[in-house]
MOPAC internal coordinates of N, CA, C and O (Angstrom, degrees):
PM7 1SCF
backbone

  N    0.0000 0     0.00 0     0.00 0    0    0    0
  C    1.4477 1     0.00 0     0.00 0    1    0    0
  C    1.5253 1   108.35 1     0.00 0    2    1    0
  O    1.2310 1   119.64 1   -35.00 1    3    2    1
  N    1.4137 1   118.29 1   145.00 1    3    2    1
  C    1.4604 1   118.05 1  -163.82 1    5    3    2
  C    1.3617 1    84.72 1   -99.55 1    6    5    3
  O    1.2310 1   108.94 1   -71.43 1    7    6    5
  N    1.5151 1   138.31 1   108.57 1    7    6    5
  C    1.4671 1   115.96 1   167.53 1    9    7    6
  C    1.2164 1   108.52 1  -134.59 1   10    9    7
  O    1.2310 1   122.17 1    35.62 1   11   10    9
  N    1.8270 1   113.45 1  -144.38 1   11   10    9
  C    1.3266 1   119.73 1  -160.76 1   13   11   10
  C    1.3480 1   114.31 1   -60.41 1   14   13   11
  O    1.2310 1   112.28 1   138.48 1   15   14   13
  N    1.1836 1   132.16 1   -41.52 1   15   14   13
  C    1.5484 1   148.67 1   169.58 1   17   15   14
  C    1.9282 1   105.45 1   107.44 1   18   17   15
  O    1.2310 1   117.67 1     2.21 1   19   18   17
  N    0.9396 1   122.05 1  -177.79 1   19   18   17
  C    1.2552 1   117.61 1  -141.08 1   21   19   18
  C    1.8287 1   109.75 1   -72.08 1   22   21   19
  O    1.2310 1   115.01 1     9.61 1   23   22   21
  N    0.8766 1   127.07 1  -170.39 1   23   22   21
  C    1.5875 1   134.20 1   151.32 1   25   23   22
  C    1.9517 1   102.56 1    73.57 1   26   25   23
  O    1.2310 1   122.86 1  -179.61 1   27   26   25
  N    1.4642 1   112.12 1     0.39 1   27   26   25
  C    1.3124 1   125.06 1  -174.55 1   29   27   26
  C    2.0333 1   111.66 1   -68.44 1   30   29   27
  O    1.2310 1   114.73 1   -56.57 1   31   30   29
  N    0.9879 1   127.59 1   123.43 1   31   30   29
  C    1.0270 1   127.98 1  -164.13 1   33   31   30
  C    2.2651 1    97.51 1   -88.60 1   34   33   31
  O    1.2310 1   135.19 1   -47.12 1   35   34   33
  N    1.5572 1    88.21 1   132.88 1   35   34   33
  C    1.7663 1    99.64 1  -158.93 1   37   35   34
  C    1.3964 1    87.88 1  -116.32 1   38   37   35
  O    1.2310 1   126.47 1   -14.40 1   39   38   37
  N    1.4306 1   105.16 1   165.60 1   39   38   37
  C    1.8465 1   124.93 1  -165.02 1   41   39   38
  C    1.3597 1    79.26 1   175.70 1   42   41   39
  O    1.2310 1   128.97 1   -54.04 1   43   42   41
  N    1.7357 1   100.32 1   125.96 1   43   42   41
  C    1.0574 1   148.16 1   157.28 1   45   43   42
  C    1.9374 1   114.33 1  -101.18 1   46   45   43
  O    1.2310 1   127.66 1   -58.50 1   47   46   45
  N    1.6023 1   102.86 1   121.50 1   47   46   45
  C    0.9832 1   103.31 1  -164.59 1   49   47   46
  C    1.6714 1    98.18 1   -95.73 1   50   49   47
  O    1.2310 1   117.70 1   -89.44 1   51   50   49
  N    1.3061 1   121.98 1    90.56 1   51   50   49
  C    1.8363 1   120.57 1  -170.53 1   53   51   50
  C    1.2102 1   120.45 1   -65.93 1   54   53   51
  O    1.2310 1   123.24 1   -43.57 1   55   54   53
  N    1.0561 1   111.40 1   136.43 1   55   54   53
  C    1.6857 1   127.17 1  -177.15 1   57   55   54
  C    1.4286 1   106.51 1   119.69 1   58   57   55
  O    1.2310 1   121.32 1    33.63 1   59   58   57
  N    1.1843 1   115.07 1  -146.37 1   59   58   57
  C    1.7472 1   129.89 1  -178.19 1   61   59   58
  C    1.6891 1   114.87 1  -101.46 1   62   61   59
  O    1.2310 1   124.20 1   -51.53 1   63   62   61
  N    1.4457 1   109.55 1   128.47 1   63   62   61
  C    1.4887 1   104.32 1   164.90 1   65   63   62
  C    1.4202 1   122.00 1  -140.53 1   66   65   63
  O    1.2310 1   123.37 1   -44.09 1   67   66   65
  N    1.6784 1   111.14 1   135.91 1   67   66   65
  C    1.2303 1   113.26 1  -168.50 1   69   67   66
  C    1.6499 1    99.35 1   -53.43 1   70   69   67
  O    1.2310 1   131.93 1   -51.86 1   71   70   69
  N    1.6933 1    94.57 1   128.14 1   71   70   69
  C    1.5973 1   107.92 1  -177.65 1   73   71   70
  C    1.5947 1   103.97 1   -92.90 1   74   73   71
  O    1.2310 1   119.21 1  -159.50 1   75   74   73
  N    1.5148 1   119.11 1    20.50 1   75   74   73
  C    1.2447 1   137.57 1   177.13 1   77   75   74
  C    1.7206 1   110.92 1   -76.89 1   78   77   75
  O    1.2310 1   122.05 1   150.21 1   79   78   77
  N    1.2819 1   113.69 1   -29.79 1   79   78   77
  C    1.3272 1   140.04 1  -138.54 1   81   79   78
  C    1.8465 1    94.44 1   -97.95 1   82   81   79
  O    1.2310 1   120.61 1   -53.62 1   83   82   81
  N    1.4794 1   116.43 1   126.38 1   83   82   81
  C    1.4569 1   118.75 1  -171.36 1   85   83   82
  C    1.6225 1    89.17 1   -96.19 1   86   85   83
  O    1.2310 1   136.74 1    25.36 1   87   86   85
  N    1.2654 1    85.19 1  -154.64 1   87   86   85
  C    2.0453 1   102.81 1  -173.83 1   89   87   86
  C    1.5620 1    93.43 1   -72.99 1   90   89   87
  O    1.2310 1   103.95 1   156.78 1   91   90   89
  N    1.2849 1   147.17 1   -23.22 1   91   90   89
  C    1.8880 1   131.43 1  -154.13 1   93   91   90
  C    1.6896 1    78.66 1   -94.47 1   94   93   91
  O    1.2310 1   118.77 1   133.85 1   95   94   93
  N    1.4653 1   119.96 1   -46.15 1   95   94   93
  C    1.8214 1   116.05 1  -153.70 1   97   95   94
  C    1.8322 1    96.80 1   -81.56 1   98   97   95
  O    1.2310 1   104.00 1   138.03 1   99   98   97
  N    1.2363 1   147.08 1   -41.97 1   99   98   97
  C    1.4013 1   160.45 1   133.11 1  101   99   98
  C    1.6003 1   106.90 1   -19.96 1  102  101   99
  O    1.2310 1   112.63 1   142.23 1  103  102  101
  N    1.4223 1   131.52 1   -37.77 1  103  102  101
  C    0.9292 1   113.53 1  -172.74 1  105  103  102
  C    1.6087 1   106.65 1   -99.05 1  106  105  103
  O    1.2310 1   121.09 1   135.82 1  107  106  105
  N    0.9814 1   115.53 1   -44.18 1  107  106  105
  C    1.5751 1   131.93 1   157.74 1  109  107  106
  C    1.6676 1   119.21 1   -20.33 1  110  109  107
  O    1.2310 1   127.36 1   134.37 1  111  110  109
  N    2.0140 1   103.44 1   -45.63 1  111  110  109
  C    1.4078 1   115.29 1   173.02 1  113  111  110
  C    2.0000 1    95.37 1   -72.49 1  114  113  111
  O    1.2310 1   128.00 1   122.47 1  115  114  113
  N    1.3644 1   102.21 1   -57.53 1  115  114  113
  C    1.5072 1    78.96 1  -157.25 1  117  115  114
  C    1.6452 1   127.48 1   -66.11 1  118  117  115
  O    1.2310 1   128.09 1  -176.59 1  119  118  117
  N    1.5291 1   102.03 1     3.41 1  119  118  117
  C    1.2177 1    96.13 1   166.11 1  121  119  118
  C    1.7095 1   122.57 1  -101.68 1  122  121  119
  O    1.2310 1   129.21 1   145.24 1  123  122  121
  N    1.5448 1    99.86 1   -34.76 1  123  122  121
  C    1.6427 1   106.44 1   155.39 1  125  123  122
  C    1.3446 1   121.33 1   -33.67 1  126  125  123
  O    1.2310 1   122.18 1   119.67 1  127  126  125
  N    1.3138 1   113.42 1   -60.33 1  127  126  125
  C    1.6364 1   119.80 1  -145.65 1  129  127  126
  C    1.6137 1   106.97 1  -116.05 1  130  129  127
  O    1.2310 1   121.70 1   139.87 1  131  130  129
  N    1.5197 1   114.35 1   -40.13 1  131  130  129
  C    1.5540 1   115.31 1   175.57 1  133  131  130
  C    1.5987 1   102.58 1   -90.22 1  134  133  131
  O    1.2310 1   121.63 1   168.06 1  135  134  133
  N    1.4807 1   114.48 1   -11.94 1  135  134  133
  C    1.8590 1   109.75 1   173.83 1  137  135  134
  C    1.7800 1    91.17 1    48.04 1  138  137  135
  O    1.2310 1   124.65 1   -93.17 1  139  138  137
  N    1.4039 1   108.68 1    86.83 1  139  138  137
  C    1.2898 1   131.16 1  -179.68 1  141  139  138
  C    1.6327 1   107.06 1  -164.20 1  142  141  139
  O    1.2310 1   111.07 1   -33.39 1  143  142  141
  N    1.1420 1   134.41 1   146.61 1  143  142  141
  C    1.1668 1   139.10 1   172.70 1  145  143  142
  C    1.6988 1   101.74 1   -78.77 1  146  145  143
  O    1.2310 1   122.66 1   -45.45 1  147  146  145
  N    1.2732 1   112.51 1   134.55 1  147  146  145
  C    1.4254 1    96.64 1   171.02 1  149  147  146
  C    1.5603 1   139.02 1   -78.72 1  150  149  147
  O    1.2310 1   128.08 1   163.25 1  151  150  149
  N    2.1063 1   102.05 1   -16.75 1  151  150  149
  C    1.4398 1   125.33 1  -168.81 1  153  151  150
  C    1.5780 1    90.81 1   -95.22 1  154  153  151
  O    1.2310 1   119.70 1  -168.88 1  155  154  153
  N    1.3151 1   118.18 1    11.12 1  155  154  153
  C    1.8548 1   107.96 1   171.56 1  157  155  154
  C    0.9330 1   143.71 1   -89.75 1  158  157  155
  O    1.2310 1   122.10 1  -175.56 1  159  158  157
  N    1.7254 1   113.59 1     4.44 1  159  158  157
  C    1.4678 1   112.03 1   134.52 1  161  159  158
  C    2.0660 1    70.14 1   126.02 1  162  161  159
  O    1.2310 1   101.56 1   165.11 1  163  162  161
  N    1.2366 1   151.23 1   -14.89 1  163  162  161
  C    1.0965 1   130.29 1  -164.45 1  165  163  162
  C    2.0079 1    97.82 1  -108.89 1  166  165  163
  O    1.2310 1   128.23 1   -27.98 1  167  166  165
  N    1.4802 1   101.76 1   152.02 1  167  166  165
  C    1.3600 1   130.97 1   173.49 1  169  167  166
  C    1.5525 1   115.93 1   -37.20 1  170  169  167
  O    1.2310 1   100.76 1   -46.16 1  171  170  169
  N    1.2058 1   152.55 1   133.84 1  171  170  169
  C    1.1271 1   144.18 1   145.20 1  173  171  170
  C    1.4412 1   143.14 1   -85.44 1  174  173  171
  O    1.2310 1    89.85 1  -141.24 1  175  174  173
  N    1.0596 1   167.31 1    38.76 1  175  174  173
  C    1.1843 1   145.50 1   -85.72 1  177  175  174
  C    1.5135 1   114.28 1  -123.90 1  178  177  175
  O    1.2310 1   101.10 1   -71.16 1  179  178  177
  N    1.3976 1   151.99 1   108.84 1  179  178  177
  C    1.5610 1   155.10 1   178.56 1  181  179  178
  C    1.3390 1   106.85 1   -93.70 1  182  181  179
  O    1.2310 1   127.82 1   -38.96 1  183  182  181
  N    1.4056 1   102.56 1   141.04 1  183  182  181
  C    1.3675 1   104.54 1   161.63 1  185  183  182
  C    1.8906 1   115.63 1  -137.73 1  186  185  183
  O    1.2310 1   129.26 1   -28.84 1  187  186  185
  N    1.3885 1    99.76 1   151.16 1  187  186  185
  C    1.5769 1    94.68 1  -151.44 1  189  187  186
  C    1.8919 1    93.70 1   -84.55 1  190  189  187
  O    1.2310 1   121.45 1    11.63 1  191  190  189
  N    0.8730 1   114.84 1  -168.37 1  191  190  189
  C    1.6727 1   135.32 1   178.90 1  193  191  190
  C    1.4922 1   112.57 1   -60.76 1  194  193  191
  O    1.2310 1   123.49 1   124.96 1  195  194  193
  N    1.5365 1   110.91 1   -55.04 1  195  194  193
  C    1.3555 1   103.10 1   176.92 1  197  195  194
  C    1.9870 1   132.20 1   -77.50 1  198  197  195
  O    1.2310 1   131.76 1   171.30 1  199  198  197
  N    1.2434 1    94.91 1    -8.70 1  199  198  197
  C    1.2968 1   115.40 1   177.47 1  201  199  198
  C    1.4326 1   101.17 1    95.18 1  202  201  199
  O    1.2310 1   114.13 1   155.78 1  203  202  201
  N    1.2483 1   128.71 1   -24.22 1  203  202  201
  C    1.3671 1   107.03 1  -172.05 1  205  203  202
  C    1.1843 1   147.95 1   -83.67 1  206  205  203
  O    1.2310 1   130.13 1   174.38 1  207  206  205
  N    1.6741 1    98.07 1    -5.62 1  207  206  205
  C    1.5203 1   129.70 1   149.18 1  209  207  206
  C    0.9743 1   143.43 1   -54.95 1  210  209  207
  O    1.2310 1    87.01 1   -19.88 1  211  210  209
  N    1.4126 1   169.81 1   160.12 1  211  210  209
  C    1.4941 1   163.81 1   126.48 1  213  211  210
  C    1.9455 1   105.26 1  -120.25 1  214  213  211
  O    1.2310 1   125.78 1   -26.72 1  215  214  213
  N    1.3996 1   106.49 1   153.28 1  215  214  213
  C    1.3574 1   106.97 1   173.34 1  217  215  214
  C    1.9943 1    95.38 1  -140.81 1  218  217  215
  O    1.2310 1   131.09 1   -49.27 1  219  218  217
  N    1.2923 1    96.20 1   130.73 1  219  218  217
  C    1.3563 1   104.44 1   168.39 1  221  219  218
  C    1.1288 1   126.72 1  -129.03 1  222  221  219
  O    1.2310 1   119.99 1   -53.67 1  223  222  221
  N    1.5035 1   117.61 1   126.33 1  223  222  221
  C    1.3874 1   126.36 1  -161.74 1  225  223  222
  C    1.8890 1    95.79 1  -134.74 1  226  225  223
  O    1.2310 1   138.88 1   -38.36 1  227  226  225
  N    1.6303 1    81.00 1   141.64 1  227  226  225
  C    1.5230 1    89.14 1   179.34 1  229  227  226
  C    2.0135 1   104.99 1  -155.08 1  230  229  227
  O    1.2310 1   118.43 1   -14.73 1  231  230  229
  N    1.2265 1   120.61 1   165.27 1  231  230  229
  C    1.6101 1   108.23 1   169.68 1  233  231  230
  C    1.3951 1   117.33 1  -114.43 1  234  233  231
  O    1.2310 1   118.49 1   -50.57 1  235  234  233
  N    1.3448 1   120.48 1   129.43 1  235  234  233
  C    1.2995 1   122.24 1  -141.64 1  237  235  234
  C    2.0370 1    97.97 1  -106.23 1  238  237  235
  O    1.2310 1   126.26 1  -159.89 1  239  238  237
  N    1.5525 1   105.57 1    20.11 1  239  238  237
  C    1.3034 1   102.94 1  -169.15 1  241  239  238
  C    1.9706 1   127.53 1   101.79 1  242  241  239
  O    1.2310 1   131.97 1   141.41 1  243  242  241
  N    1.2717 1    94.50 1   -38.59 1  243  242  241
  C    1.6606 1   115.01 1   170.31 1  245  243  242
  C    1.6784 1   102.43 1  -109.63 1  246  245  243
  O    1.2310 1   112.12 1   120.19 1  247  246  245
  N    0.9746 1   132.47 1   -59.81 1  247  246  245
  C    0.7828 1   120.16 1  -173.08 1  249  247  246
  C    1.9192 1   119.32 1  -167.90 1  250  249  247
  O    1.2310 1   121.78 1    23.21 1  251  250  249
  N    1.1166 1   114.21 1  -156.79 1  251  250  249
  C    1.4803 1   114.22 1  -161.90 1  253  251  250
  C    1.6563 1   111.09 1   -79.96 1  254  253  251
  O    1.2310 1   101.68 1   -62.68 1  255  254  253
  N    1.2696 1   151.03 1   117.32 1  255  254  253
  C    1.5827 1   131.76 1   174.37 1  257  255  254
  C    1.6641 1    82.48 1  -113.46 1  258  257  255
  O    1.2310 1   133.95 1   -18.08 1  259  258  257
  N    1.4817 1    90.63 1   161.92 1  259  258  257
  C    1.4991 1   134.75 1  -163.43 1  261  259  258
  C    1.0932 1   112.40 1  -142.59 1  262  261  259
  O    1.2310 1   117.30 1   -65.52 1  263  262  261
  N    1.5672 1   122.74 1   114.48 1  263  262  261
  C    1.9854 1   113.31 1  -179.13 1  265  263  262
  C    1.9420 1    87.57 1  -142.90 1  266  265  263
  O    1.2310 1   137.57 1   -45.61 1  267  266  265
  N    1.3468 1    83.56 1   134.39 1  267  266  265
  C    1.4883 1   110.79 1   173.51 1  269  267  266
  C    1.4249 1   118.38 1  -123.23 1  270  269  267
  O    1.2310 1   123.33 1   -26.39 1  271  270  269
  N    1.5498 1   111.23 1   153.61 1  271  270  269
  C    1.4596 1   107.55 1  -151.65 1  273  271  270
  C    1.3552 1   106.00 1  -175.50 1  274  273  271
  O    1.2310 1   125.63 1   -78.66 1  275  274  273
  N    1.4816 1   106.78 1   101.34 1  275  274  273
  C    1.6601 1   121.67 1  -157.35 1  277  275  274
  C    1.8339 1    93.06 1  -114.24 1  278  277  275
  O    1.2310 1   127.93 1   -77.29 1  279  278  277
  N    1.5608 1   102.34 1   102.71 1  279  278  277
  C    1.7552 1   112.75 1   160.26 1  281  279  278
  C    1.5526 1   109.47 1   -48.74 1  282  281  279
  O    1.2310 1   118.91 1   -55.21 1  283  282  281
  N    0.9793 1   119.69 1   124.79 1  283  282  281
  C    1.7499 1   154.51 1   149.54 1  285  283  282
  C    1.9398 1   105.27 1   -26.53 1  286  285  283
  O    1.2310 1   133.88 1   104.19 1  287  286  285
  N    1.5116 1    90.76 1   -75.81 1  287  286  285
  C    1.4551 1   113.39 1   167.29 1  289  287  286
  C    1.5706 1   127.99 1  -104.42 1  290  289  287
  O    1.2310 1   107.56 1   -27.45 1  291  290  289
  N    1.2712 1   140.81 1   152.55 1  291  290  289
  C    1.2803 1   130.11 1   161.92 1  293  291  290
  C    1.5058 1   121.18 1    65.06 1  294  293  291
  O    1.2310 1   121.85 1   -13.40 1  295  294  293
  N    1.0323 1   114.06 1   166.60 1  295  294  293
  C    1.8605 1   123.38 1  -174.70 1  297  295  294
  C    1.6499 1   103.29 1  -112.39 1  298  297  295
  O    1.2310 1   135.02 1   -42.92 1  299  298  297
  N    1.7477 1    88.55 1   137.08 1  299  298  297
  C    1.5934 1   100.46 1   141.42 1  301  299  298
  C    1.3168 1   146.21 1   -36.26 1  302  301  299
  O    1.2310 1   104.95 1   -69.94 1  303  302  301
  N    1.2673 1   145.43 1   110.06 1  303  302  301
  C    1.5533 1   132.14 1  -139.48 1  305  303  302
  C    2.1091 1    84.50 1   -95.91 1  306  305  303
  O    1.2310 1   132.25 1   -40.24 1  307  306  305
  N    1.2820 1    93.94 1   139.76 1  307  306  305
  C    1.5023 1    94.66 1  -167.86 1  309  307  306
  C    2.0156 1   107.57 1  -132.36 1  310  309  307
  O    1.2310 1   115.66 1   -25.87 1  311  310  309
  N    1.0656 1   125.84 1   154.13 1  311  310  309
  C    1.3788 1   113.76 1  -179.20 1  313  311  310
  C    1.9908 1    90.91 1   -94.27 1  314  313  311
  O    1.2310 1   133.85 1    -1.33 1  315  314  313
  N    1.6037 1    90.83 1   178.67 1  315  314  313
  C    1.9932 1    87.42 1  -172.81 1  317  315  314
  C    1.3854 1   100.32 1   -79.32 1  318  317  315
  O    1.2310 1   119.26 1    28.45 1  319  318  317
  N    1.2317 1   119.02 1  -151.55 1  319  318  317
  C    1.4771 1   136.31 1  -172.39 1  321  319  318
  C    1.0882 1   104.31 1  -110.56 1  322  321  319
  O    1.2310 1   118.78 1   175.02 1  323  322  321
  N    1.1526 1   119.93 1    -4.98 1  323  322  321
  C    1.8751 1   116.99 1   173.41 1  325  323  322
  C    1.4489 1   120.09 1   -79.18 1  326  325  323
  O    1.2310 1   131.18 1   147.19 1  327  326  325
  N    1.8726 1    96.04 1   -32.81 1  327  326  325
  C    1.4849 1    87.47 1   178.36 1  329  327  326
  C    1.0331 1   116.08 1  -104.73 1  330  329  327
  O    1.2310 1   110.43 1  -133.15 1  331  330  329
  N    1.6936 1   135.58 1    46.85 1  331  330  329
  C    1.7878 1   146.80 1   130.82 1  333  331  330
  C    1.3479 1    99.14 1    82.26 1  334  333  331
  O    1.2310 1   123.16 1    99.95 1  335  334  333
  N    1.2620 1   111.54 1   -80.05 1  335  334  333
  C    1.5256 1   107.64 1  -173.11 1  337  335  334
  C    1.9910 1   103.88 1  -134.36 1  338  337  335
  O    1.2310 1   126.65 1   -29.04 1  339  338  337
  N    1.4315 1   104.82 1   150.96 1  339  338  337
  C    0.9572 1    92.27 1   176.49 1  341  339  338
  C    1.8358 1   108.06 1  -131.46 1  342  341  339
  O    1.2310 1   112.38 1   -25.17 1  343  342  341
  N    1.4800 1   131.99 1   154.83 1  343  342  341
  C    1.2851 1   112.64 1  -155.91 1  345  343  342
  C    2.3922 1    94.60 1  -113.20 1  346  345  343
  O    1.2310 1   128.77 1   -24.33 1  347  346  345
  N    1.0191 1   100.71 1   155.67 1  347  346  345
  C    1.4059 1   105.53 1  -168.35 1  349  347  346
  C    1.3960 1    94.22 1  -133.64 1  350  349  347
  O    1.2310 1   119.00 1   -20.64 1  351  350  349
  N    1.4420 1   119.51 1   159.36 1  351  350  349
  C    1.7047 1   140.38 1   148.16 1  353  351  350
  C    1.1494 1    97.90 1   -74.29 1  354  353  351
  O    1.2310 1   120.60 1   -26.22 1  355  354  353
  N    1.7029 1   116.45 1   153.78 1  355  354  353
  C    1.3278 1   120.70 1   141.65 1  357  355  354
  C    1.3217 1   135.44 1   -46.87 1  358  357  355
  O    1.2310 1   122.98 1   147.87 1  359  358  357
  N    1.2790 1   111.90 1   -32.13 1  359  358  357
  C    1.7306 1   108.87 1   157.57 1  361  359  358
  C    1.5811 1   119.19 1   -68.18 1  362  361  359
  O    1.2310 1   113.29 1   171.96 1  363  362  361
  N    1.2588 1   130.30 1    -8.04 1  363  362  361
  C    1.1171 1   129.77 1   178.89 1  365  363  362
  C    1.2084 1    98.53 1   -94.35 1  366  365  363
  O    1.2310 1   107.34 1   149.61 1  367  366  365
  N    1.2976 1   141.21 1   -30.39 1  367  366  365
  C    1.6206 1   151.94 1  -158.97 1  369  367  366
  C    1.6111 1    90.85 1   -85.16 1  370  369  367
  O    1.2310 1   130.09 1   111.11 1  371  370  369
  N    1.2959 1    98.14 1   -68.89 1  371  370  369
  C    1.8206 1    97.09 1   177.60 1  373  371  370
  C    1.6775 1   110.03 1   -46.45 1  374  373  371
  O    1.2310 1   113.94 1   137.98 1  375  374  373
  N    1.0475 1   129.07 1   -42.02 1  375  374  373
  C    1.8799 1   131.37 1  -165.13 1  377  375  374
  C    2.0441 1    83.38 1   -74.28 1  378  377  375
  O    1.2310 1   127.83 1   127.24 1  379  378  377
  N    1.1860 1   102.54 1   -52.76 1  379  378  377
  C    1.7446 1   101.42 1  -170.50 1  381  379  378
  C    1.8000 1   112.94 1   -55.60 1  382  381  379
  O    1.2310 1   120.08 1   146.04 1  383  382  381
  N    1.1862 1   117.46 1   -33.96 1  383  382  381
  C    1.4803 1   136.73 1   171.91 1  385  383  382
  C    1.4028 1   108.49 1   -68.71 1  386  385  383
  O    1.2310 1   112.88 1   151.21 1  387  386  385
  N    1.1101 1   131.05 1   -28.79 1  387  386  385
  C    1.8265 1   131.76 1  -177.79 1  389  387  386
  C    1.4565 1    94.59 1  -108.47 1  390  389  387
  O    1.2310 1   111.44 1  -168.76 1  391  390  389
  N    1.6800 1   133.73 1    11.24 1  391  390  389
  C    1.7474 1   121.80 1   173.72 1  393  391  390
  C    1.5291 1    93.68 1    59.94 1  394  393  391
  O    1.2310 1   113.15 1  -142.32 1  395  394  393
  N    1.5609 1   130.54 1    37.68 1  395  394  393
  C    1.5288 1   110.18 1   142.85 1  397  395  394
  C    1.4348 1   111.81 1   -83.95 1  398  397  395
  O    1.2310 1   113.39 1   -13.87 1  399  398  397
  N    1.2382 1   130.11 1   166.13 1  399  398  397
  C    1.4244 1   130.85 1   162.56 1  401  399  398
  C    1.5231 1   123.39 1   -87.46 1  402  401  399
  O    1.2310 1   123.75 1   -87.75 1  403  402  401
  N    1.2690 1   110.42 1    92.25 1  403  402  401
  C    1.3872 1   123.66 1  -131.84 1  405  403  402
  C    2.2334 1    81.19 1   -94.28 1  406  405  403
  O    1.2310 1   121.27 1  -151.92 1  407  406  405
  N    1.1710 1   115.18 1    28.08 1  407  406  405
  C    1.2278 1   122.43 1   152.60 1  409  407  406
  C    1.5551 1   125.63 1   -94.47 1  410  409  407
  O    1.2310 1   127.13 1   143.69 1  411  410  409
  N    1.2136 1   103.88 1   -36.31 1  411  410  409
  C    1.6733 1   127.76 1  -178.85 1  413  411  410
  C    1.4050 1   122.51 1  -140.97 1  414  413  411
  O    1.2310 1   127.02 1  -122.93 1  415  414  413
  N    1.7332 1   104.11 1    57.07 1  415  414  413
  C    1.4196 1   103.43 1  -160.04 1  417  415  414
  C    1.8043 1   102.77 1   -69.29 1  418  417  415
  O    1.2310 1   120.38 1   -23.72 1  419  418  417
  N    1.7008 1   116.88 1   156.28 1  419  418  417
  C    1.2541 1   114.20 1  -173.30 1  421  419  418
  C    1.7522 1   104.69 1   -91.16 1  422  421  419
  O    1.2310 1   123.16 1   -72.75 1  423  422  421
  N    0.5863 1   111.54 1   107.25 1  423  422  421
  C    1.7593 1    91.72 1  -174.37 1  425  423  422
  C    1.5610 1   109.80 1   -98.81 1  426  425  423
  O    1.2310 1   117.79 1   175.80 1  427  426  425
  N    1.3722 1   121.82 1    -4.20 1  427  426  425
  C    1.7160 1   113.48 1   159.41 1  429  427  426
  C    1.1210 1   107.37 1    63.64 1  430  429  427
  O    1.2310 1   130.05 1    15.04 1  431  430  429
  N    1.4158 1    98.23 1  -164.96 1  431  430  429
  C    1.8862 1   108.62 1  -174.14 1  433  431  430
  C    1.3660 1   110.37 1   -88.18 1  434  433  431
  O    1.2310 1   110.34 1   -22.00 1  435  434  433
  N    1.4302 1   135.76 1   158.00 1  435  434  433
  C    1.1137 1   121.93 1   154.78 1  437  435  434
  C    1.5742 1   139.22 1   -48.19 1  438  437  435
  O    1.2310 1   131.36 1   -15.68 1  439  438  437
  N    0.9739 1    95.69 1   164.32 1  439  438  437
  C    2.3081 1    73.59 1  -173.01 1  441  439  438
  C    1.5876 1    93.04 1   -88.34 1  442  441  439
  O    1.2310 1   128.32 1    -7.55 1  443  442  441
  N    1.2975 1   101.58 1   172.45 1  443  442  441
  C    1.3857 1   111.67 1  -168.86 1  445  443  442
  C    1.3643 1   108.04 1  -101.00 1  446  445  443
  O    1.2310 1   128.59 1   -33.26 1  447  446  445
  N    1.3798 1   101.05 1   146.74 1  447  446  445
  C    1.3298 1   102.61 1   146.52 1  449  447  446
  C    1.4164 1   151.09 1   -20.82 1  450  449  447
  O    1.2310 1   108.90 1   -76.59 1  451  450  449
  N    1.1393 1   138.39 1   103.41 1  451  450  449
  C    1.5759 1   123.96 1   163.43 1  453  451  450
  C    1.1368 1   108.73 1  -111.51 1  454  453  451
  O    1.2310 1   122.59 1   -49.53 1  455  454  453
  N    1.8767 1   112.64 1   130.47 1  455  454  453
  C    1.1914 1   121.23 1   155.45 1  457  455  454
  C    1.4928 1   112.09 1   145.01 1  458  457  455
  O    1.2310 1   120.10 1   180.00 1  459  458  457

């Protein structure tokens, strides 16, 4: 994903969101519901009903980008709808973008050597 690049402050909007919704209806939530400006330079993050969606919107200085990203297999690991918004690192944003569970990421062994 070509995005904000590191040190970017992330908000996860928890619960369900119509994945119907472009950059005007997305931006509307994150200032409604996460009470965030949307042109302030931080990450947004939606996730649709079935889990297998995410939509991320952020402003890159010119203007609004939008990246969507529908898993093959399995769901997005998501917090409930009770707790409104939830706040992430960019390394957690990146683990959430590849379907790790960027709550309990596995990080395993190192890879090995060849040679």
């Amino acid at each position: 994903m070509i995005g904000p690049g590191t040190g970017v402050r992330v908000y996860l909007a928890c619960g369900v969101t119509d994945m119907r919704k472009g950059i005007a209806g997305l931006s509307a939530l994150a200032q409604d519901q996460l009470r965030q400006k949307p042109a302030g330079g931080a990450v947004f993050v939606f996730r649709g009903r079935r889990g297998d969606r995410i939509k991320v919107l952020y402003w890159d200085g010119q203007g609004f980008c939008l990246y969507y990203k529908v898993l093959e297999r399995g769901r997005f690991p998501w917090p409930s709808a009770g707790d409104g918004a939830a706040r992430l690192t960019s390394a957690q944003l990146a683990m959430l973008w590849e379907g790790i569970d960027w709550r309990r990421p596995d990080w395993g062994a190192p890879p090995a050597r060849v040679g």
